[in-house]
DRENVEXNU-772077 format. One record per residue (C-alpha): residue number from 1; residue in one letter; x, y, z. Coordinates in nm, 4 decimals, padded with zeros to 6 digits, always signed. Layout:
DRENVEXNU-772077
(node NUM,a,(X,Y,Z))
...
//
This chain:
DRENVEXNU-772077
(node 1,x,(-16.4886,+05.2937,-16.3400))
(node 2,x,(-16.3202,+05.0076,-16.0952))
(node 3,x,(-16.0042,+05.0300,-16.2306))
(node 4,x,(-16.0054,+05.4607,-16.1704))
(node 5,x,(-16.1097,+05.3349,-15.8275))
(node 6,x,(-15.8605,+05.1219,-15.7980))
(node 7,x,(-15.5798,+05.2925,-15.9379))
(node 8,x,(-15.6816,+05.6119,-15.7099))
(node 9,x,(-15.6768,+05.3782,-15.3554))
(node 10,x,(-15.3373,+05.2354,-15.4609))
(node 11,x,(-15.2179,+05.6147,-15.5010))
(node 12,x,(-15.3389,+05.6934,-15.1441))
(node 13,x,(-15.1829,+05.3838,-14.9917))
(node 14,x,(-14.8653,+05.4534,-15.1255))
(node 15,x,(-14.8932,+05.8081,-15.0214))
(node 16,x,(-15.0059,+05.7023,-14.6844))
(node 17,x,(-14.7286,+05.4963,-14.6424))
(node 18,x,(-14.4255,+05.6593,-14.7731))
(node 19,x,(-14.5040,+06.0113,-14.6918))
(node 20,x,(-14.4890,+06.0708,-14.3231))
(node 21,x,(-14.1486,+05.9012,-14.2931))
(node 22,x,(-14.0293,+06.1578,-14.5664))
(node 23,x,(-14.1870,+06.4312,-14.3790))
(node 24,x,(-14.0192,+06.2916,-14.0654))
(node 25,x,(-13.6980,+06.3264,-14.2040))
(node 26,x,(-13.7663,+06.6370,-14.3455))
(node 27,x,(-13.6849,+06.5050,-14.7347))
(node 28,x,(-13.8330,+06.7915,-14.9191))
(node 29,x,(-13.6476,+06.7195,-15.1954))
(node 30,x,(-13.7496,+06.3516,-15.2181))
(node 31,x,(-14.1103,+06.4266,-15.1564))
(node 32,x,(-14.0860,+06.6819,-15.4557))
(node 33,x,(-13.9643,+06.3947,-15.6632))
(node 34,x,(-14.1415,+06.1306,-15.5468))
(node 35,x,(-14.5369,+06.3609,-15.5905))
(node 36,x,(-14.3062,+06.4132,-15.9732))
(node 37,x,(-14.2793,+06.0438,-16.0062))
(node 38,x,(-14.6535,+05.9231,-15.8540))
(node 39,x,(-14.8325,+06.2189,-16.0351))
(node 40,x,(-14.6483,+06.0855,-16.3836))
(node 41,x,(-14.7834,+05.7045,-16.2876))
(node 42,x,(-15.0711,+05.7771,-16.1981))
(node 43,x,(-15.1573,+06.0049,-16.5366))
(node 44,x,(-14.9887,+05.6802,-16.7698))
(node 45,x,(-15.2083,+05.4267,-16.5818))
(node 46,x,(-15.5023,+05.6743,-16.6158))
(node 47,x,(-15.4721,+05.6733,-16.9816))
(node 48,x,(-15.4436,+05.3217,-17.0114))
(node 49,x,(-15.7243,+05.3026,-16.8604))
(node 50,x,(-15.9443,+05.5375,-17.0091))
(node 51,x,(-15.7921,+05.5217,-17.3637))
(node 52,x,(-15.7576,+05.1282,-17.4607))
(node 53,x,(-15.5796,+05.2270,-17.7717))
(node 54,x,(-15.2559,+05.4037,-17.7051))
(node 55,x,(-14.9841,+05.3828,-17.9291))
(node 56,x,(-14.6696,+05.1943,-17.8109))
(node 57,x,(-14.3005,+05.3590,-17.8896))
(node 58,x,(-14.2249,+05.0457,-18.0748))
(node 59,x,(-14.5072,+05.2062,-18.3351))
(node 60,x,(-14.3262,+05.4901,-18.3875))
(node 61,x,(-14.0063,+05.3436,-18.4374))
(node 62,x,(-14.1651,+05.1182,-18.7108))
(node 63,x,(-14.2988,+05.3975,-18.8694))
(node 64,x,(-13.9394,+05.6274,-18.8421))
(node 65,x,(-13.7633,+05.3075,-18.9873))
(node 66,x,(-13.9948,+05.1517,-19.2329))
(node 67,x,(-13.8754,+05.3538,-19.5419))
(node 68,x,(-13.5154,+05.2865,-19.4188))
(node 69,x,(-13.5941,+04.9170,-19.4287))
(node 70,x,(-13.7820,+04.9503,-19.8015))
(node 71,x,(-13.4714,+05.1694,-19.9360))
(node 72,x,(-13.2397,+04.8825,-19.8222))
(node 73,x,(-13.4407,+04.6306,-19.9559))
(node 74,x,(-13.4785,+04.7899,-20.2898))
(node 75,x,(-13.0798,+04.7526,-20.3156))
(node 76,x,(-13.0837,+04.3867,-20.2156))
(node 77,x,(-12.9059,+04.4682,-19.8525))
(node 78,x,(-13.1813,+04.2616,-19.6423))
(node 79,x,(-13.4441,+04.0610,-19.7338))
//
């Protein structure tokens, strides 16, 4: 529960401090992508959070290329 706290105060600071300059400067299209970019962090550190076991992409890439590795072992390529 501290570390949804914590990640959710971090959010605000950062949105405290970079907004009104954008808003300033009238960057509409850099606020767009920035609220893109926070909203995506902030759901990844979420689910880290919440779920503890989340699947890395290096798992799926052992998984894609595991058979390769066994059919070129099978003809004495690698070892």
């Amino acid at each position: 529960m501290l570390n949804i706290a914590i990640i959710a105060v971090s959010a605000a600071v950062i949105v405290w401090l970079e907004l009104p300059r954008m808003l300033r400067e009238q960057e509409y299209r850099e606020i767009w992508g920035f609220i893109a970019f926070l909203v995506i962090g902030i759901g990844i550190s979420l689910a880290q959070t919440i779920f503890n076991d989340i699947p890395t992409p290096v798992s799926l890439i052992t998984i894609v290329f595991k058979p390769f590795s066994h059919w070129l072992s099978m003809f004495g390529l690698i070892q």
